[in-house]
C-alpha positions as CSV (number, residue, x, y, z in Angstrom):
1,X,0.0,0.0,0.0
2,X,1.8,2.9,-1.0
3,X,0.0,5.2,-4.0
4,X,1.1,8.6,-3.1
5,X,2.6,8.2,0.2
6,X,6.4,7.7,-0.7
7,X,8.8,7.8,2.0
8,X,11.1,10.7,0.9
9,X,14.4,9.0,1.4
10,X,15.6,5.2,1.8
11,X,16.2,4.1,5.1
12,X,20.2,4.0,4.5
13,X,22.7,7.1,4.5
14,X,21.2,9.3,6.6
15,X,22.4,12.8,6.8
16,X,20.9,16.0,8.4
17,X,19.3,17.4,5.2
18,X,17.3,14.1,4.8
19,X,16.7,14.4,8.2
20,X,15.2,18.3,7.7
21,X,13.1,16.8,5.0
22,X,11.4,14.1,7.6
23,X,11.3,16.8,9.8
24,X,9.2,18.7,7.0
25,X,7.3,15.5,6.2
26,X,6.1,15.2,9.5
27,X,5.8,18.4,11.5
28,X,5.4,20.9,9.0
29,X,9.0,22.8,10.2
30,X,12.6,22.2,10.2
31,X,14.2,21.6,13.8
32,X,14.2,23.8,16.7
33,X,18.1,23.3,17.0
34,X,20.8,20.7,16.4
35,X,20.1,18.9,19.3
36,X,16.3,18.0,17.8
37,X,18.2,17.2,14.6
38,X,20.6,14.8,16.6
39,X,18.4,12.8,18.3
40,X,16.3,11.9,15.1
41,X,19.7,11.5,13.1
42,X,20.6,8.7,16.5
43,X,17.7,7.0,15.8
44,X,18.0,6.3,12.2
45,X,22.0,5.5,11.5
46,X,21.6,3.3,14.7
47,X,18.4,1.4,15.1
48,X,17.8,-1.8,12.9
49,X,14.6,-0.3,11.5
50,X,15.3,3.2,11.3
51,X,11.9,4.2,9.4
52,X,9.8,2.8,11.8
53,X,10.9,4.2,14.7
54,X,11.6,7.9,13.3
55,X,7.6,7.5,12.6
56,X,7.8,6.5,16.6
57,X,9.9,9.3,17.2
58,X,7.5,11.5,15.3
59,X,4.0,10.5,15.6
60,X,3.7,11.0,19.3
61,X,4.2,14.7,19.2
62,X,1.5,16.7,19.8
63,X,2.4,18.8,16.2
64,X,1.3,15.9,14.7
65,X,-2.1,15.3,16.2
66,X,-3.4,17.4,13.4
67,X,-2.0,16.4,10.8
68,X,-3.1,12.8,11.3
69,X,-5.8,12.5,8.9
70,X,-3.4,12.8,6.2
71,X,-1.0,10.1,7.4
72,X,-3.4,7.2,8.1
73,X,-2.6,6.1,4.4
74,X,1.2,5.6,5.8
75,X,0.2,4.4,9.0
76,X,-2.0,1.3,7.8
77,X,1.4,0.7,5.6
78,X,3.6,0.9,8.7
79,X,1.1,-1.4,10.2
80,X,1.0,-4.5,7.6
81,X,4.9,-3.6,6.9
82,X,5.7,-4.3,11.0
83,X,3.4,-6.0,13.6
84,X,5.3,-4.1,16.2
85,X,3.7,-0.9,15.6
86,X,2.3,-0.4,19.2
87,X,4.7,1.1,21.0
88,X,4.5,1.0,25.1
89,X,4.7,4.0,26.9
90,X,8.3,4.6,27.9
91,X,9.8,5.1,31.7
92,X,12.6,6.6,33.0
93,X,15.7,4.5,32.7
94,X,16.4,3.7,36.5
95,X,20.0,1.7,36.1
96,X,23.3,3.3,35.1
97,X,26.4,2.3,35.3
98,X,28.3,5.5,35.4
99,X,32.1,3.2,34.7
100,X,34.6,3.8,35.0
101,X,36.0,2.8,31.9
102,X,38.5,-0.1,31.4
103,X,36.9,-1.5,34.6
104,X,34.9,-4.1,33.2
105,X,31.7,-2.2,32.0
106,X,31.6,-4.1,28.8
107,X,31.5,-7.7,31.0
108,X,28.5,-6.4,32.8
109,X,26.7,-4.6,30.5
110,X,27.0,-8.3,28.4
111,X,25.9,-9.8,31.6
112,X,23.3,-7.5,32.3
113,X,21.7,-8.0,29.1
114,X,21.1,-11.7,29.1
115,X,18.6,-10.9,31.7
116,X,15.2,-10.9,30.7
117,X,14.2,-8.0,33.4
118,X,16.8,-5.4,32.1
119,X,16.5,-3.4,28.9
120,X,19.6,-2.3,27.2
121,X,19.5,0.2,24.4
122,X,20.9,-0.6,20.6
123,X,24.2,1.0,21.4
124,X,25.8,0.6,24.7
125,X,26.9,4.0,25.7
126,X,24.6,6.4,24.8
127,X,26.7,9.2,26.8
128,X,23.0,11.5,26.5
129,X,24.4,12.8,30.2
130,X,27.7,13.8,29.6
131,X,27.7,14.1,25.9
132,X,24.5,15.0,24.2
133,X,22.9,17.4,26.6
134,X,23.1,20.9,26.1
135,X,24.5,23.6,28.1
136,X,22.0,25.3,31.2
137,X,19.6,21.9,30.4
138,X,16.2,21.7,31.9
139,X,13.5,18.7,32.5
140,X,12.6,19.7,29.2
141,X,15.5,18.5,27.9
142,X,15.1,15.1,29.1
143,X,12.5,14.1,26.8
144,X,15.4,13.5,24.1
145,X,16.9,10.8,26.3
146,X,13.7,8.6,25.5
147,X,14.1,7.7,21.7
148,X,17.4,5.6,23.2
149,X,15.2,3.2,24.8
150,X,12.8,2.0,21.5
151,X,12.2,-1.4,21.5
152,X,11.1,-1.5,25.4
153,X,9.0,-4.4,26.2
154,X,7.8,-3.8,29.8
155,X,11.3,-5.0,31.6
156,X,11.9,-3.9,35.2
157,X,15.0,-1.7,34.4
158,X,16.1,0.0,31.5
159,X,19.7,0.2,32.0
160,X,22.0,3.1,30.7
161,X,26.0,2.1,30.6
162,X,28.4,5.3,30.1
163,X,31.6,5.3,31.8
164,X,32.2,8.8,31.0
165,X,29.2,9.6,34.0
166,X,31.1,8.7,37.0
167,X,33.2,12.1,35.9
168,X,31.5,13.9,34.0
169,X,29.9,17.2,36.2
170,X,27.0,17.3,32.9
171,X,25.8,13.8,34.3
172,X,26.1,14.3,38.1
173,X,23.9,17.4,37.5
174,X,21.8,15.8,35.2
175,X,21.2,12.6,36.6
176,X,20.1,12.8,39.8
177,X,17.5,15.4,38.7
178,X,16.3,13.4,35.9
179,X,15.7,10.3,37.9
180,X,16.4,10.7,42.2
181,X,15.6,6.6,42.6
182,X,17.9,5.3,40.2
183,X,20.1,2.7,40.6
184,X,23.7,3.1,40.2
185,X,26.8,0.6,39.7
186,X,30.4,2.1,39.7
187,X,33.4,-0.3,38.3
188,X,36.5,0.4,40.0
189,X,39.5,-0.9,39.5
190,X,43.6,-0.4,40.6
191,X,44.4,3.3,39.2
192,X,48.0,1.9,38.2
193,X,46.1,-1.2,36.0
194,X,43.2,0.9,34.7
195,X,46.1,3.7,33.1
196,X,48.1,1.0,31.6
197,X,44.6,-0.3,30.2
198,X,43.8,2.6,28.9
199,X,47.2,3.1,27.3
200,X,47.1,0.1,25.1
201,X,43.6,0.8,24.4
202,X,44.0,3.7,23.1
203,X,47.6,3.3,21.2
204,X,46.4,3.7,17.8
205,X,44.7,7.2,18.5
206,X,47.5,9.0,20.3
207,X,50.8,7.4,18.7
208,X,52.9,7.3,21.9
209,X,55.2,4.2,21.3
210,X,56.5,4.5,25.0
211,X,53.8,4.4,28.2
212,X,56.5,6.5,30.0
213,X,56.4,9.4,27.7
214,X,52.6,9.1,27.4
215,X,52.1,9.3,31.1
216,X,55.1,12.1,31.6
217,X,53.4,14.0,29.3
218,X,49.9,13.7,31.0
219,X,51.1,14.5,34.1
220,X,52.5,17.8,32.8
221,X,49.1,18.8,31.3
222,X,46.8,18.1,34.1
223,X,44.3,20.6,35.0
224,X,44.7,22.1,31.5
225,X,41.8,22.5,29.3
226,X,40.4,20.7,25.6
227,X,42.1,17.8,26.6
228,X,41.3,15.0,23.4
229,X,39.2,12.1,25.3
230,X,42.8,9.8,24.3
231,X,44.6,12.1,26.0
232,X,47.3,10.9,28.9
233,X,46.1,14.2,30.6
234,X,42.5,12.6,30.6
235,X,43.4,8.9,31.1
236,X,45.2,10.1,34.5
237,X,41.5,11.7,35.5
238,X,40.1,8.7,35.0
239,X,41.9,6.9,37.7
240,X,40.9,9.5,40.2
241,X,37.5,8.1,41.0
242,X,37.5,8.6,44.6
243,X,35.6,12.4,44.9
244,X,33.7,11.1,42.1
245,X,32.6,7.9,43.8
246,X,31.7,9.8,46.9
247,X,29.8,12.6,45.1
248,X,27.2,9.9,43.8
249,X,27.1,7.9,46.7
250,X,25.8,11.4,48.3
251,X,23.0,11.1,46.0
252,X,22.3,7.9,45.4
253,X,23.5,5.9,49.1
254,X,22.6,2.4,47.7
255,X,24.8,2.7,44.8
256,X,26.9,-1.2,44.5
257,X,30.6,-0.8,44.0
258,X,31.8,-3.6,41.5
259,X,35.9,-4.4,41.9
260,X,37.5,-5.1,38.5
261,X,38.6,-8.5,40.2
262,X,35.4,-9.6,40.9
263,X,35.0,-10.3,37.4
264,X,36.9,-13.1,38.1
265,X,34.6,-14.9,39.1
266,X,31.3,-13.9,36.8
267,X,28.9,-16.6,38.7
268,X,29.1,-15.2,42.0
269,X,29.2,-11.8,40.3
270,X,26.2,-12.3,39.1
271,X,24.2,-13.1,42.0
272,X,25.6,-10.2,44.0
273,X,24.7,-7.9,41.2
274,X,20.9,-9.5,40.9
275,X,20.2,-9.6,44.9
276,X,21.1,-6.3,44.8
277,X,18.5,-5.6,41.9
278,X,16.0,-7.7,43.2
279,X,15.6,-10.1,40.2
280,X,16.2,-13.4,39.6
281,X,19.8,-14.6,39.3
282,X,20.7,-15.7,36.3
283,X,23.7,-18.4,35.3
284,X,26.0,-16.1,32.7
285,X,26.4,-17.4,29.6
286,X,29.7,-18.6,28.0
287,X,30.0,-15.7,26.5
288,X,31.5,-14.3,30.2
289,X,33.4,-16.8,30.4
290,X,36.8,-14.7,29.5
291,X,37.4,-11.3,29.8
292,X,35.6,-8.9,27.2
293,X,36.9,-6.1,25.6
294,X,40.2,-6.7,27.3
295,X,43.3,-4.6,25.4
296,X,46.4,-6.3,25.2
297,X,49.2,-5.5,27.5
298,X,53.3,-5.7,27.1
299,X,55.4,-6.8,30.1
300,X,58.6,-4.9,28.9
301,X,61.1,-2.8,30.4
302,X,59.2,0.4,29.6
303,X,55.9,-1.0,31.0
304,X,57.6,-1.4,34.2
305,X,59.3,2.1,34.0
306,X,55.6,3.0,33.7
307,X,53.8,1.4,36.2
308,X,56.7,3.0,38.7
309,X,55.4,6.1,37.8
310,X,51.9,5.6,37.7
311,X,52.5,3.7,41.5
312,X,53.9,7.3,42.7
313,X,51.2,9.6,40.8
314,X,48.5,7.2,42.3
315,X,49.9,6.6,45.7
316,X,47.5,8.8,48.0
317,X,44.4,7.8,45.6
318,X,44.9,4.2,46.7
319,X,45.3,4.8,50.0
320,X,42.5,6.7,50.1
321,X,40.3,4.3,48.4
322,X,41.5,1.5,50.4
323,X,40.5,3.6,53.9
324,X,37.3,5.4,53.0
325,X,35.6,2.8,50.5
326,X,37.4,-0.4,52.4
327,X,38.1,-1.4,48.2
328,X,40.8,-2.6,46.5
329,X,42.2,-4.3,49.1
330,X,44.4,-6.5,47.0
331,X,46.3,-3.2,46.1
332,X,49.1,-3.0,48.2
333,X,49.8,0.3,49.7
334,X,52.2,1.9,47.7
335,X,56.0,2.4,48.9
């Protein structure tokens, strides 16, 4: 059933002119600002059926409610096209997992979304807190964080996982006033492991051949501004979880501190993770059954060199952690 209702683009190569012209199609009006353009553009580069839910996106503005006589030609398409055209109303996603990153987040979010009680969006860090909200935001602002969550089907949590949140001052703003109950999980792991982690990860985008001149060169930039997210500058930060980890336990007291060892051991992880949800324990699939997303290390000479640095740049952070959080206990105090 098509006749004169076309869809004015194919559903591949989106850009933000084809997205003006839905925005056209639709509303009658381009959009407000980029971050109305953004949203829509998410949806349809990263969803499997990008046409359908843009018309989600769309058709539940209030803009639309008159033009819907015109548009039931396209709906009853829609319809016969894809059974799933209902659409339930959408909650507030209630589960982050703010990182940090290189602590395990990819494991758990894997683990997390075997279970049939937790809802994970298409991509798994949306970063809408620390990334995608603009300046001065307001609740208002908020209602662009739904379109992540298409494809809810009634689950208990929908669950957001950005490691960028634990530090980012957009998402501890953001956050608690966007959903006070929410449940959090932090990953934490040895500051020292996470930086050398993060150094191998990140190789190919900031070209340092030697840890030692990545990390010296960090440490003289700290505090200074525009820092590139590969930076060493930033990968020192990251480590430094402990004023972070505080600042959301202010606001969210219940929040469950997962050790990067733990992941160790992914069966009894699990069932501290689901008591603490309230949901069934699930067995973790093989999948877990070796470390995801894990960047391969060296054991050299530099590495070491490294790590003697990181141990002195890190020294009062672990202590720290060790006496006010009681975690990483295995870390041995530094000398």
């Amino acid at each position: 059933m098509k006749g004169d209702h076309e869809w004015p683009f194919s559903s591949v190569d989106l850009d933000g002119s084809k997205i003006d012209t839905l925005f056209e199609f639709f509303l009658g009006r381009g959009p407000k600002d980029e971050t109305e353009r953004n949203v829509a553009l998410y949806i349809g580069r990263h969803y499997p059926n990008p046409l359908l839910e843009l018309f989600r996106h769309f058709i539940c503005r209030d803009e639309v409610q008159g033009r819907m006589q015109d548009m039931y030609p396209i709906i009853f398409d829609l319809y016969l096209r894809e059974r799933s055209f209902g659409q339930r109303i959408i909650p507030k996603a209630n589960l982050f997992c703010i990182g940090a990153a290189r602590c395990g987040t990819t494991s758990l979010s894997v683990l997390l979304s075997e279970h049939p009680a937790v809802h994970l969006p298409a991509v798994k860090e949306p970063n809408f807190f620390s990334h995608h909200l603009p300046d001065g935001a307001t609740e208002s602002d908020f209602r662009w964080y739904e379109p992540f969550f298409t494809g809810y089907a009634g689950e208990r949590y929908l669950c957001d996982f950005s490691p960028n949140y634990i530090w980012s001052d957009s998402a501890k703003s953001a956050i608690p006033r966007y959903n006070p109950n929410a449940t959090i999980i932090a990953c934490i792991r040895n500051p020292i492991d996470r930086a050398m982690s993060d150094y191998f990860y990140l190789r190919d985008y900031h070209n340092f051949r030697s840890p030692v001149d990545y990390f010296e060169y960090g440490m003289s930039r700290i505090g200074q501004a525009d820092q590139a997210w590969f930076s060493a500058s930033v990968a020192l930060r990251k480590g430094k979880y402990l004023d972070d980890i505080q600042y959301w336990k202010s606001h969210f007291p219940r929040m469950l501190i997962i050790e990067f060892d733990e992941l160790s051991d992914m069966a009894r992880l699990s069932t501290k993770i689901f008591r603490h949800l309230g949901i069934k324990n699930i067995n973790p699939s093989q999948r877990l059954a070796d470390p995801i997303n894990q960047s391969k290390q060296e054991d050299t000479e530099e590495s070491r060199r490294a790590r003697d640095l990181l141990r002195d740049f890190y020294r009062d952070e672990i202590e720290a952690i060790q006496d006010v959080l009681g975690c990483l206990k295995k870390a041995a105090h530094p000398k």
